[in-house]
VMD Tcl script that draws the C-alpha trace (Angstrom):
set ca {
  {0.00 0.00 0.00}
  {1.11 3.52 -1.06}
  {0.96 6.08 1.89}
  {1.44 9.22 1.82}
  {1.78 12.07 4.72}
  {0.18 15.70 4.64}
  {2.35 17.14 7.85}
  {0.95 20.60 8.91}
  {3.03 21.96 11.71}
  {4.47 25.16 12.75}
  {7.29 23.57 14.72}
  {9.65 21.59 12.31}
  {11.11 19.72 15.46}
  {8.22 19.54 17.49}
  {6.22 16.33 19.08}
  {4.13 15.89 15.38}
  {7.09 16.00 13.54}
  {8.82 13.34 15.57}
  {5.44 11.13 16.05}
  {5.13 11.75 11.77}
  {9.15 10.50 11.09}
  {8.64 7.75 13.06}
  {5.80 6.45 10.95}
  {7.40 7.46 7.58}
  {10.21 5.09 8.20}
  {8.14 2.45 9.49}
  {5.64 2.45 6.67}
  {7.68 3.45 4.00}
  {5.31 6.53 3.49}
  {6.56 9.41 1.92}
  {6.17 12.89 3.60}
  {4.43 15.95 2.07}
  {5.64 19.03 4.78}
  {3.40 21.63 3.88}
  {6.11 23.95 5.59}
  {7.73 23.15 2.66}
  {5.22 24.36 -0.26}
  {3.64 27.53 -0.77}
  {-0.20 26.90 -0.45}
  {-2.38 29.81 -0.58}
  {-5.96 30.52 0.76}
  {-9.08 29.46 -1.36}
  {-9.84 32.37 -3.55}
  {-13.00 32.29 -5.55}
  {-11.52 33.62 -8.07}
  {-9.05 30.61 -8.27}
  {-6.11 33.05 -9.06}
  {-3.77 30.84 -7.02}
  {-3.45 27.81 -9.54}
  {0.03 28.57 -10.19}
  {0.92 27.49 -6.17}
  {1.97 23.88 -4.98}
  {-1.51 22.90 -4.00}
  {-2.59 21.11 -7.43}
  {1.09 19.65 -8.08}
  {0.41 18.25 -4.45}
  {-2.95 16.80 -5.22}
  {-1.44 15.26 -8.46}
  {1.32 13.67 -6.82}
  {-0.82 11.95 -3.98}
  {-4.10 11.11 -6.03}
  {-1.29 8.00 -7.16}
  {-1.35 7.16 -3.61}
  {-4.01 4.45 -1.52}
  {-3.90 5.73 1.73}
  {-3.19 9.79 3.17}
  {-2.42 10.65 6.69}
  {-3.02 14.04 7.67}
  {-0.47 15.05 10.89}
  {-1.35 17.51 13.18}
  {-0.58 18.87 16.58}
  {-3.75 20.19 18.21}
  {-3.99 23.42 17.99}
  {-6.96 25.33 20.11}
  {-9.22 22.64 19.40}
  {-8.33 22.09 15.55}
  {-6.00 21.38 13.09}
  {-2.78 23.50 12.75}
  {-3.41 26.96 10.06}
  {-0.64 25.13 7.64}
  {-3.70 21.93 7.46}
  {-6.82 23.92 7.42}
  {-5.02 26.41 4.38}
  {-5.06 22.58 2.31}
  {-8.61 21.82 3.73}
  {-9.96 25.02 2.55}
  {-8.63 24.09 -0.97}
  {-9.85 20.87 -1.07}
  {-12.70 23.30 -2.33}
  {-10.55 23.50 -5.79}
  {-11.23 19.56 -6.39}
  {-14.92 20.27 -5.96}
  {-15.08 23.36 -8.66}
  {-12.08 23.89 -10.86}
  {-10.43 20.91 -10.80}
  {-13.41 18.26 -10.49}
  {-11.68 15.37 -12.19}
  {-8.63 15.33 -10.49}
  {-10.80 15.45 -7.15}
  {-12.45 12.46 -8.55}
  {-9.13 10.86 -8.92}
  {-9.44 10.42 -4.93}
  {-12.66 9.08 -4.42}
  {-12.63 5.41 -2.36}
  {-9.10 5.92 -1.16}
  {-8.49 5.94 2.22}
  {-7.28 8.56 5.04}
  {-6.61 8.56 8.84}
  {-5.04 11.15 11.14}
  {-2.08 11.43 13.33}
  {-1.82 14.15 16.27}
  {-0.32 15.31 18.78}
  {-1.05 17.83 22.19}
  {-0.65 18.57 25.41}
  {-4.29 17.75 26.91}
  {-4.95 13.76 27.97}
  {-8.01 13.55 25.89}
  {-8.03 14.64 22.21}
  {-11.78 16.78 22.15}
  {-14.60 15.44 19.24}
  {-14.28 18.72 17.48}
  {-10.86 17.84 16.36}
  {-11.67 15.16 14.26}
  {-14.66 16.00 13.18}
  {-13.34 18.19 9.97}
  {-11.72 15.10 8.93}
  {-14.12 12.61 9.40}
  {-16.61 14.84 7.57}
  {-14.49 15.78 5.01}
  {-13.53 12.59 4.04}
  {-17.55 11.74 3.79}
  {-18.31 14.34 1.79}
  {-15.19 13.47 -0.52}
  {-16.09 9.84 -0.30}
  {-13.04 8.64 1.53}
  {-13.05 5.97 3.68}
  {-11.92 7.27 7.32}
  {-9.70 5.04 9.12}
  {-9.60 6.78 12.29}
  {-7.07 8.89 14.40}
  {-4.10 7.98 16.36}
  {-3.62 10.90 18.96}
  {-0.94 11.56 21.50}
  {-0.45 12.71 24.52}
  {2.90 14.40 25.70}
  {2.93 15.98 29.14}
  {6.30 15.02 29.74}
  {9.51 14.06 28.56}
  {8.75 10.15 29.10}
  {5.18 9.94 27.71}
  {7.63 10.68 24.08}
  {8.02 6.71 24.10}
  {4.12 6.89 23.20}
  {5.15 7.83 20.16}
  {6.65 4.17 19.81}
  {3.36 2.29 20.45}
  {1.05 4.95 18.44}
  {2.63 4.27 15.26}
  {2.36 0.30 15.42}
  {-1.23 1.40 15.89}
  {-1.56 3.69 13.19}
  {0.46 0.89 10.90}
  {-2.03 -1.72 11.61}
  {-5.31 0.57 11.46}
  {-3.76 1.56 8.17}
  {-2.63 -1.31 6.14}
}
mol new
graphics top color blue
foreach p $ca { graphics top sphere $p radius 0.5 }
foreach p [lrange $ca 0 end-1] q [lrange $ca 1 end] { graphics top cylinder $p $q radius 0.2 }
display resetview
């Protein structure tokens, strides 16, 4: 199976990052930083085509599964994620056979955050999103990381992710 990351984060070394390396090299995924691309908002007038969203799109629509890595942030995915949610709205106008291109395959979520218990409205974006783009949601692998030992977490949560995945 051919998996590929989306990795929004604004800390390139932070607790995501690590949790979303790990995986890569377990799974053999390959990793999409959107730190790394230059994604701009949805505009209605679609003047933005010439950006790294659409090349991005291409590239993983040759993909089964995508992960979308988070950290929590107040409640929600991190600004870098929601900027490629909110163009997801390209697949649905502009670009409606290259959004068609990912129908049936299959996502999931990894995350990361300070608070013990992940809250619904997290998830909720993705699970709905990947209804409404009929994508089969796999589910989401969150973490915990109060402290410097609960990073071993990161360990178990990927052989999780792995087998929810595959």
């Amino acid at each position: 199976m051919k998996i590929a990351v989306i990795l929004g984060t604004s800390k390139s070394d932070g607790n995501t990052r690590n949790l979303v390396e790990s995986f890569v090299e377990k799974s053999g995924a390959k990793l999409f930083d959107l730190s790394d691309f230059d994604i701009s908002f949805y505009d209605y007038e679609h003047e933005n085509r010439n950006d790294d969203f659409l090349s991005i799109i291409h590239e993983i629509s040759g993909f089964d599964h995508v992960v979308f890595a988070s950290p929590v942030y107040w409640y929600s995915m991190s600004a870098q994620l929601k900027v490629f949610f909110d163009r997801l709205s390209d697949l649905l106008t502009i670009e409606k056979e290259l959004g068609r291109k990912l129908k049936g395959k299959s996502v999931s979520v990894l995350s990361t955050g300070y608070n013990q218990d992940l809250p619904d409205c997290f998830v909720q974006p993705f699970e709905l999103t990947a209804k409404y783009m009929q994508l089969e949601f796999k589910g989401c692998e969150y973490v915990s990381i109060q402290t410097e030992p609960d990073l071993a977490k990161i360990k178990v949560s990927v052989a999780q992710v792995i087998e929810n995945v595959t």
